[in-house]
Structures are given as C-alpha cells and as structure tokens.
N, C-alpha and C positions, 0 to 999 in steps of 0.2 A: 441626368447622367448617373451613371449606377456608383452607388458608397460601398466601398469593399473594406472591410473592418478583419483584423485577423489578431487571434489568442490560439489559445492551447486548447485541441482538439480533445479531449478527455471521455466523449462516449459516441462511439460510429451511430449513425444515419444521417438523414434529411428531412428537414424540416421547414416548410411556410407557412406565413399565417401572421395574423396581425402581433402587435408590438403591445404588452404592459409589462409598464416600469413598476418595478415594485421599489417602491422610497419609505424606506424605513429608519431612518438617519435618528440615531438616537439625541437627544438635546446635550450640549455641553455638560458633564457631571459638575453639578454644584457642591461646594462644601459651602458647610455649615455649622457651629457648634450646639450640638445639645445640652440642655440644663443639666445636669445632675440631677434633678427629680424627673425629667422628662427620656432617660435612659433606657428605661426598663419599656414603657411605651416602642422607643424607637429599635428596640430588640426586637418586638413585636411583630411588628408591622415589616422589618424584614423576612420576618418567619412567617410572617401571611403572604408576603411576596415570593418567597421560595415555594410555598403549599401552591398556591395558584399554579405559576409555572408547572410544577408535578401534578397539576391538574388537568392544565392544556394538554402536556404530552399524553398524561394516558388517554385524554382525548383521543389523539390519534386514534380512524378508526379505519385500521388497520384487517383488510378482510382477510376469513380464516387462510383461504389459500396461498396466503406471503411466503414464500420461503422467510425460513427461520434466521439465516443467514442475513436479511433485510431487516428484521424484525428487530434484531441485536441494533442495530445503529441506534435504535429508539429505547431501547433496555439501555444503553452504553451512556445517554445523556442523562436517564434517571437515575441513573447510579451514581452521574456528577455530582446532581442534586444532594444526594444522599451522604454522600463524601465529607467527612469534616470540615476539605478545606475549601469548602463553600457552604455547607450547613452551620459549622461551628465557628470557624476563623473572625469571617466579617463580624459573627457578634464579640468575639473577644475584639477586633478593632474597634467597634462603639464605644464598648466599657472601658479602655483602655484610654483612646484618642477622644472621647467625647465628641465625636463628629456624626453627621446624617449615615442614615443605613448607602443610601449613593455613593459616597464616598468611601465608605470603609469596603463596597463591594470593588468601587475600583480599582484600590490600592490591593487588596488582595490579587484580583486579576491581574494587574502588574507584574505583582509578582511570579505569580502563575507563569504567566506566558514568558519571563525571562527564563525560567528553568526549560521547557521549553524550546524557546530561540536556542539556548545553546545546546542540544541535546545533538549526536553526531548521526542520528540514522535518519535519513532524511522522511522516511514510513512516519516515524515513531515523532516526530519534528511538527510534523502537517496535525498532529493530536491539538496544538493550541490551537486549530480552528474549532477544535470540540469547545473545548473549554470559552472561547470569544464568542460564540453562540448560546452557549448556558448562561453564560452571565448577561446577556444581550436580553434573552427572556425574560431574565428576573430586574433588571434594569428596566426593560420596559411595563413588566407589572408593578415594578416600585413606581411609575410614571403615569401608572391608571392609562396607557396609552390603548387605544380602540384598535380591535381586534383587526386583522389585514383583510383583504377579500377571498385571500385562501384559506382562512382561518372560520369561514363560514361556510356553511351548507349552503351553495349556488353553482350554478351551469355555467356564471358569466367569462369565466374565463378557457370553457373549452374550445380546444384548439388554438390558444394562445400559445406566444412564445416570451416567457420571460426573461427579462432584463431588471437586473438585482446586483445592487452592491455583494453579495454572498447571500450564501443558504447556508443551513442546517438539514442536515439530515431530514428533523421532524419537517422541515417545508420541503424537500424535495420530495419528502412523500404525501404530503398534503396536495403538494400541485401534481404531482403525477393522477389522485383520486379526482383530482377538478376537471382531468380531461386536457392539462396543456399538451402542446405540440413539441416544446422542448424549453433548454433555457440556458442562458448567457450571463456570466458573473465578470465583477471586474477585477475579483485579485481570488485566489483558490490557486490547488492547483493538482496536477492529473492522481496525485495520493492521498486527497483529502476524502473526507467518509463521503462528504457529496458528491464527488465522481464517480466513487468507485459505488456507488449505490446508481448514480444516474446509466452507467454501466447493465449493473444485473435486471436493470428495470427497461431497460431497452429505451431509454429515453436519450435525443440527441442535446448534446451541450459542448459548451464551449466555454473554457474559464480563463481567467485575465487579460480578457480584453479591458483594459483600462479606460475609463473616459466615457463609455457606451451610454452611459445612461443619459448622457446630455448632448446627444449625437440622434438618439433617436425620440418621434415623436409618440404618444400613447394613441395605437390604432392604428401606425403605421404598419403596412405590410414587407416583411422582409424574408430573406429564405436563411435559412441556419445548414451547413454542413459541420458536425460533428467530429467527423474523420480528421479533414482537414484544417479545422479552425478557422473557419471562415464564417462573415458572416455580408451578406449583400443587402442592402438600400437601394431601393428606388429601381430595381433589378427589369430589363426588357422579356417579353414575353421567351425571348429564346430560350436565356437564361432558366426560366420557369419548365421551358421543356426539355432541357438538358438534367435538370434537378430534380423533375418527375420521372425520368426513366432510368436515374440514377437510386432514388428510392424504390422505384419498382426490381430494379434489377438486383436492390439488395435484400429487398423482401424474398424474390425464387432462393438468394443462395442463403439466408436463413433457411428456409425450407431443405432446400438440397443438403446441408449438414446433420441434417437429422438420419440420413443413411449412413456414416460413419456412427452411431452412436454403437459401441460393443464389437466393435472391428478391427483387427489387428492396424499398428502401422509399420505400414511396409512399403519403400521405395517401389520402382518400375523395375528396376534390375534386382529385389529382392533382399534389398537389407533391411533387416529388421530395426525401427526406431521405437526407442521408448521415453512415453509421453510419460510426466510425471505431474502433482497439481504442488502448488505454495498455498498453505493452510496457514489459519493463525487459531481457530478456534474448532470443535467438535462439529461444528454448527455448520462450518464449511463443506462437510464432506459430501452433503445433502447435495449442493453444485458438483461435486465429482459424481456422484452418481447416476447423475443424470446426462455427462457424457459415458459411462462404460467403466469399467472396472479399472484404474488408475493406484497406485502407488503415490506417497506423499514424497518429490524429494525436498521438500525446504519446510518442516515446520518450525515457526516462530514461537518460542517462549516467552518471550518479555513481557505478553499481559499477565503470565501469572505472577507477575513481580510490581505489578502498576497496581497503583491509587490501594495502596494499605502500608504498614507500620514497618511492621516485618516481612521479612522474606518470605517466599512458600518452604515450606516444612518437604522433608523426602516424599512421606506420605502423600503429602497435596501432588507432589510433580508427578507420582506415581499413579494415584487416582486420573489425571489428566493424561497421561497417556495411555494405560489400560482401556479410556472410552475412546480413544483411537483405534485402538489397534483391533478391538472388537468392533467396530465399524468397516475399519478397511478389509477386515475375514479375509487376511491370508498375504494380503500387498502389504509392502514394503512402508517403513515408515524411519523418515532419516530428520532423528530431534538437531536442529540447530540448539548448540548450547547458549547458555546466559549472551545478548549482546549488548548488553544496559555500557551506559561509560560512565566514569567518573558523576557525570553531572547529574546521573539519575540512582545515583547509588540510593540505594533504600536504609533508613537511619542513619546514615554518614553524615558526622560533622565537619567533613571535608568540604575547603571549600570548591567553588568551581573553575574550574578548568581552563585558562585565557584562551585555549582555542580546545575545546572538550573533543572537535573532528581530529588532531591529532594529538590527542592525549590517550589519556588510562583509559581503554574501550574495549570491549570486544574480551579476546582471551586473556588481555594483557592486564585485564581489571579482575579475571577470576584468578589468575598465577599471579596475582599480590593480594587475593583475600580467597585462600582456600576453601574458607569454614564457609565461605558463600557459592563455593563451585562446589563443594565435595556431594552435599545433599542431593543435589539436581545429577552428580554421575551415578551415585548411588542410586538413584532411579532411573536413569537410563539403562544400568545394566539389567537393574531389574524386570524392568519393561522387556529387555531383550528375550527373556526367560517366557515370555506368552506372545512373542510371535515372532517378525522378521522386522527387526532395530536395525539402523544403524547411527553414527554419532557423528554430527559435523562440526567442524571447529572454527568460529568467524574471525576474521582480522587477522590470519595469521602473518606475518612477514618475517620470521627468519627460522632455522632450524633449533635453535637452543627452547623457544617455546614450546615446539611441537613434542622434544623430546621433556621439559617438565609436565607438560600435560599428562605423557605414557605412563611417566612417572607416577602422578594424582591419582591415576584411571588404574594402577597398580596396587597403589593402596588403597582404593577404594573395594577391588577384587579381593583384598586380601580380609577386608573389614566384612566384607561379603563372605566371605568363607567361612570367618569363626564364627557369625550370626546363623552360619548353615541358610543362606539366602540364594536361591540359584538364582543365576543367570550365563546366557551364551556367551562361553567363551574366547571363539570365535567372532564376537563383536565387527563389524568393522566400523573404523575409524577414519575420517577424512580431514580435509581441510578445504575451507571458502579461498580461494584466491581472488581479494579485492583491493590490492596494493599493487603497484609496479612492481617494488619488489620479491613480493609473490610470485609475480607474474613468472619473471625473468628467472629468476632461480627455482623453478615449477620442476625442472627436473630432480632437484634434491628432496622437493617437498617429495616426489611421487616414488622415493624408494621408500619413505618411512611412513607413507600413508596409505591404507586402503583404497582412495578413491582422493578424484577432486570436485568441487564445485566451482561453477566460476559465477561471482556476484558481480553481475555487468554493472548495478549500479552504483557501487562504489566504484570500481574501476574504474569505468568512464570519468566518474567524479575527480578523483586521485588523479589523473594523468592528466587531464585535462586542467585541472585545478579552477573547477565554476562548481559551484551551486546549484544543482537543477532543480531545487524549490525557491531560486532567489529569480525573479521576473527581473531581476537587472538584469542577470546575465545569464538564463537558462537556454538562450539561442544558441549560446555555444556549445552547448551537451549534443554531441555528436558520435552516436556511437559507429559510424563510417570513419573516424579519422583513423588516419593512417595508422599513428600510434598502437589504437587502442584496437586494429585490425592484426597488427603484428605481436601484441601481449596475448590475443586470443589464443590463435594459432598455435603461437610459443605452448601454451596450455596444454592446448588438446594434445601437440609431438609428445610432450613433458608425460604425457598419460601413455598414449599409444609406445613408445621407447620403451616404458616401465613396466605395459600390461597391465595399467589399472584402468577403470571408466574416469571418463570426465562427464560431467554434467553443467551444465549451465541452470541457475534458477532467478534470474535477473530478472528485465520488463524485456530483454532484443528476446529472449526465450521465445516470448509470448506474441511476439511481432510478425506476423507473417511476410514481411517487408524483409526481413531478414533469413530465414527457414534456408531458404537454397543457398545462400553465403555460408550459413553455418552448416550445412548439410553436405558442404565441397570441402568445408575448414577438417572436416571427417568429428563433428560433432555426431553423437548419434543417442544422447539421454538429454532430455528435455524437459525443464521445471516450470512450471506459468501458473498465472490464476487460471483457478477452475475454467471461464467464462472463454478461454482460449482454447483450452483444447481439442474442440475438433475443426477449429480451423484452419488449426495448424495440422492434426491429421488431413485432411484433405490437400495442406500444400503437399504433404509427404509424398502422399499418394498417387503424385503426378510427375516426383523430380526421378531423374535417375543419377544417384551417388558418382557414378565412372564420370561420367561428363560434366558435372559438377567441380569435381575433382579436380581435373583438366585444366578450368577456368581460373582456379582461384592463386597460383603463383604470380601470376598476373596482376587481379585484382589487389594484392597484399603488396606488392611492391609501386601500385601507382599513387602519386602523391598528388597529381591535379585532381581537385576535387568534382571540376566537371567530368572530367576523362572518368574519374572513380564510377560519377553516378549515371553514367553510360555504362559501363562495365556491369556495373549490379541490373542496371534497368536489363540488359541484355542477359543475363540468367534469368530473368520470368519468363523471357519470350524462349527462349533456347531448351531450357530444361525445365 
C-alpha cells in the first residue's frame, strides 16, 4: 500500500529515485572541566576546529558558472566563522568558565539562537538555521567525526533523493554537485538559506516533514513532489506515470518561459502590469536580469546592520545603494528602510523584548532612536540624486508616525542643504501596510503618502495571529481567509480613491496561485523574488482584468472555505 508523507513544499518539481538517509546526529555535548594549565591547549584546538570547518567550506567546489547569488550562501557561513561571536566568544568561555571547547561552543549557540527565536521578521528569524549549521560543523570537527558521503568525491549518490534531519547551505550544494535527484528535511522551512537555494538550483525539496527519516528505508524507492509537499512510499506504477508526465510537462513550461524574457506585461484586454523583483543584496540583480529589465520594489537593508559592532555609517548605506542603482541603469529602486526591532538593536543595552513581534520594530524603533535612522535617510536622499529612489516605510500602523517620519526626512533635507548635498526633491515616500490596522485605515495612510505597499507576510501573520515559521501551527497561514481577502482589497480602494499605486511585495506576490484574485482585487505593481517573475508574466498574459474584476465581489464576501476555493479554482479556468 502506498505511504503518503506530506511537509512544506519549498522548491517546485518531481522527483523518484532511491532513498539515503543522511544521519548526522551529533553526540550529546559533554561538559567537562579543564585544568588551568591545560586552557591555553583547549583554546587551541578550538581554533584548529574552526580552521578546519573554513577549510571544508572553501572546499566547496563550487564551479565557475554559479550564479553569484548561490555563491553568497557559502561566503555568508564563512563569514560566521569569521565573526567574533564564534571565533572569539567560545574562547573567552574557556578562559572564563574553565570548561571543554564543546561546551563553551554550546552555550554560545544558545545564546545565539535565543536572540534569534525572538527577532520579529520571520526572513530575518529562519538566520538561526545559519548559525545551527556553523556550529554543527565545528562541533563535528571538534568530534574528529568522518566526513559524510557528500562530503567526498563519489558518483554514489546520484540520482538520490535525500532524507536529512536539515541541511546547510554548504550541503545542499555539495549534493546538488553529487548528482541528487532532490531532498526532504524534517524541520527548516520555505525562508531558510536551504530552500531558497534549493529553489535557484532547480532542485525539488520538501522540508518539515517530521519523523521521515525513520519511516523510510536506505534504497528504498520513492517519488518526491516539490510543489506540493508530498512525498509517496511504496507508490504503484500509476502513480510513477502520473508523476513522469508531470515532470515532463514542467520541464516544456520551463522552457516555454523563456519567451517572455524582455516583454512587456500586459493583460488580454491591455493593462499594463508592472513586475517588480524583492532584493536583499547587489548580487541579486544578476537573477533579475536574466528575466528582462525589472525595477527593485522591496529592497531589504537589514544585512547591512548584521554581524558587526556598530551601525553602517551614511557613507556605507550610500555606497550600497549607488551599486544598485548603477546596475539597475535607469529602473526604479524603492529602499525599504531600517526594519531591525528592539531585539536586534546593534549595541543596545536594552533588554529584549517579551514579545519583540509586538514590540519596538520596524519605524517605531527608528522614531525612538533618530541618530540610528537619520544616517540611512540621509542616504536615501542621496542616492535619490543618481537615479530613480524611492523610500518605504515598514510597520506602519497609525498616522502620528507617518507624519514624525516627514518630519526626520525634513531635517534630514535640510542637513542636505547646508552640506550643499543634492538630492531629488520630489522623493516619493510610501508606506508597508502589514498590520490590520494599517490595513483598515489605508485610506488615511494614502492621502499623506506617495504610494502603498502591502507585506502579505506580516499581514497574514497579524490577522491571523500564527506563526508561519512555527511547524505547530503554520497550517493556519492562510492567505485565502476571508479576513485577510477583505484587508487586501480595503488597500488597493484606499490607493485607487487616493490616486496613488499599490504594490504588493509579500510571497502571494510571487504565487501564481494567486495572479488572477489579485489581478480582479485591481492590483496591478508586483514585487517577488527574482525566480518568479516570469511566471507570473506569463499568468498575466493570459488573464483579462474586466472579467476578473467581475468575479471578485463575490469571492471577497464568501466565507465557506470550500465554496472560497471553488470560486478561485474557477478564475484559472474562466480567465
């Protein structure tokens, strides 16, 4: 009888092929005390075990043609390495606590990942997989432990599908080089560096299926779908040929995407949509480029605030958008400002935050610490002055912020002026709408702001009140519910009433599952990863806006969730 196993779908295709489990379970961490003369030794030999691990990794033999974009996951761990608070910390715990290098790396880790757990952007939350993987390497070089069988020059595992407590980055690109067929985790999840890598690499996976690895046998043969997080045991030949013409038929429409690359989108009845990409690094744009000439609307700044002392300096925020903007040669580029909270402040001796998701985040942490927003405006305006800026503003929820921001963004003009420092006047300035709140009063927001953006994944989050990185309860994250269909909506009137644009830069952006709901809701700017957008060009290119339109007073008012997802099913066939 066929085993049907189901987790979270995190990178499209199809996949069969035999079963290895990769067991990596590290041994219980031992404590232990060190002598006092035997200190300086045990400092050592942690430091031969960090050297090693940054040995394996530049291992990685990474061939020239990776995108640079891939490359960085494997630059982003050695940098961990590199990091005080793992090169320096555990040996100030040695000296300190007199304990084994094992131990003083744990307790570091600990700590680590509680800062962390509580950080409120679920993106920026999923980073402790980075850090549980670094230490994992260096844990098992303290452990003299033998290298895995991906970790060696060998064939044996191609066309495998792995089954692994978690990966790392460096392993999902190791086993991608070995030739697997794809791979299944039992806790990750769709934000972690190993999805979104298993993604650009075209590799199909499936993460938090819980339990897997003692369900199946090593060599057994199973089929993996990607898509929908599934994964089959013991599966009848049907099956196999339902799941070969499902891989075949996604291989043509690969193919078939490659004619939208550099082509307008534009509906059937002729409305013009604009795709836009979500960037976090330079390194990024290299995937926009390679669907067609694209505008940034969501870039993230919060790495240039990670793993260092102090803040970035104006200069630094300046430098980092300049090699934007001179990339994108002439597109649009809209800085999301600082969205660090409370619990990630950089040098703060503040402590952290009982619940840091509704706490000091987002704008409400730069309009109680100026001197930490003023720099980064000061360089947005600047940046404005070498091309086409705009400025968005995260977490807002009421009008009193929006107007001390104009306020900041006033004297920052003004500090601009006596420096004789140009920049675009005309700026425009928006706001994220990722609160209910927001949501609801979107019409007030849209008389004193340029433009909107709507962050579906707070949204969702907020209204809903789940966790979509907590596998307790991420079943719930529903961006079909009623609710959070009638906040949208609310949005986009709130813009169109006002005459400003809405935009959306969430993951339903990016979902083609969704295109024709938002494309009737009268959405028409579009934010995604790079890795979407000509998918989502080619839904465009097929809907027509009028009849769309039509449908959705309808869909927005039904509350039976079957009835809902009839409703939606019937806009793919209809328009």
């Amino acid at each position: 009888m066929t085993l049907a196993l189901h987790g979270i779908g995190v990178s499209a295709g199809v996949a069969d092929g035999p079963v290895h489990v990769l067991h990596r379970e590290l041994p219980e961490v031992p404590y232990y005390p060190i002598a006092a003369t035997a200190i300086e030794a045990e400092v050592r030999r942690y430091q031969g075990a960090v050297d090693f691990a940054r040995t394996q990794l530049r291992s990685v033999g990474l061939p020239s043609s990776t995108p640079s974009d891939i490359a960085e996951f494997i630059e982003t761990h050695l940098l961990m390495l590199d990091d005080v608070t793992l090169s320096e910390r555990p040996l100030e715990i040695i000296r300190m606590e007199g304990c084994n290098a094992e131990w003083a790396l744990k307790l570091q880790c600990d700590a680590l990942c509680r800062v962390f757990d509580e950080m409120d952007d679920p993106y920026l939350r999923t980073r402790r997989d980075d850090v549980a993987h670094v230490v994992t390497r260096i844990q098992l070089a303290l452990s003299s432990e033998t290298p895995q069988p991906h970790e060696i020059e060998t064939d044996v595992l191609v066309g495998h599908i792995v089954v692994a407590d978690d990966l790392s980055p460096a392993d999902v690109v190791l086993l991608q080089h070995r030739g697997i067929a794809g791979f299944v985790t039992e806790f990750g999840g769709p934000l972690s560096h190993s999805a979104i890598l298993a993604r650009n690499l075209g590799l199909p996976a499936v993460v938090g299926m819980h339990g897997v690895r003692h369900l199946l046998d090593e060599g057994e043969r199973i089929i993996l779908d990607g898509a929908r997080g599934v994964l089959l045991a013991n599966a009848d030949e049907r099956a196999y040929a339902f799941y070969r013409e499902r891989a075949e038929a996604r291989r043509r429409s690969q193919q078939e995407l490659q004619r939208f690359v550099g082509t307008a989108a534009i509906t059937r009845d002729g409305e013009p949509i604009e795709l836009l990409a979500n960037i976090e690094l330079r390194e990024d744009l290299d995937a926009v480029r390679a669907s067609g000439r694209h505008g940034v609307g969501l870039y993230r700044t919060e790495f240039l605030y990670m793993n260092r002392a102090m803040p970035p300096t104006e200069e630094e925020h300046l430098t980092a958008y300049r090699a934007i903007i001179e990339a994108l040669d002439g597109e649009r580029l809209t800085v999301r400002t600082l969205d660090l909270g409370a619990d990630k402040q950089i040098g703060s001796g503040r402590s952290v935050a009982s619940n840091p998701a509704l706490g000091l985040r987002g704008i409400r942490l730069c309009l109680n610490e100026p001197n930490l927003f003023l720099p980064q405006v000061r360089a947005i305006l600047r940046a404005s002055a070498e091309g086409p800026v705009e400025m968005m503003l995260p977490m807002i929820s009421n009008l009193t912020e929006v107007q001390q921001v104009r306020n900041l963004i006033d004297l920052a003009r003004q500090s601009l002026d006596r420096d004789r420092l140009p920049y675009d006047p005309d700026i425009r300035i928006g706001g994220m709408i990722e609160v209910p709140a927001a949501a609801l009063c979107a019409g007030v927001f849209a008389e004193h702001l340029d433009f909107l953006s709507i962050g579906t994944n707070d949204l969702i989050q907020y209204t809903l009140a789940i966790d979509r990185v907590d596998d307790e309860v991420n079943y719930l994250y529903d961006a079909l519910n009623p609710a959070v269909l009638k906040l949208i909506l609310a949005t986009i009137e709130a813009g169109e009433n006002a005459g400003i644009p809405v935009s959306m830069c969430g993951e339903m952006a990016g979902d083609p599952r969704y295109t024709r709901l938002l494309l009737g809701m009268g959405l028409r700017r579009f934010s995604m990863h790079p890795s979407s957008l000509l998918q989502i060009k080619r839904v465009i290119t097929e809907c027509e806006c009028a009849t769309l339109r039509a449908k959705v007073p309808g869909i927005v008012r039904e509350g039976r969730p079957e009835k809902l997802a009839m409703l939606i099913n019937e806009l793919r066939i209809d328009a």
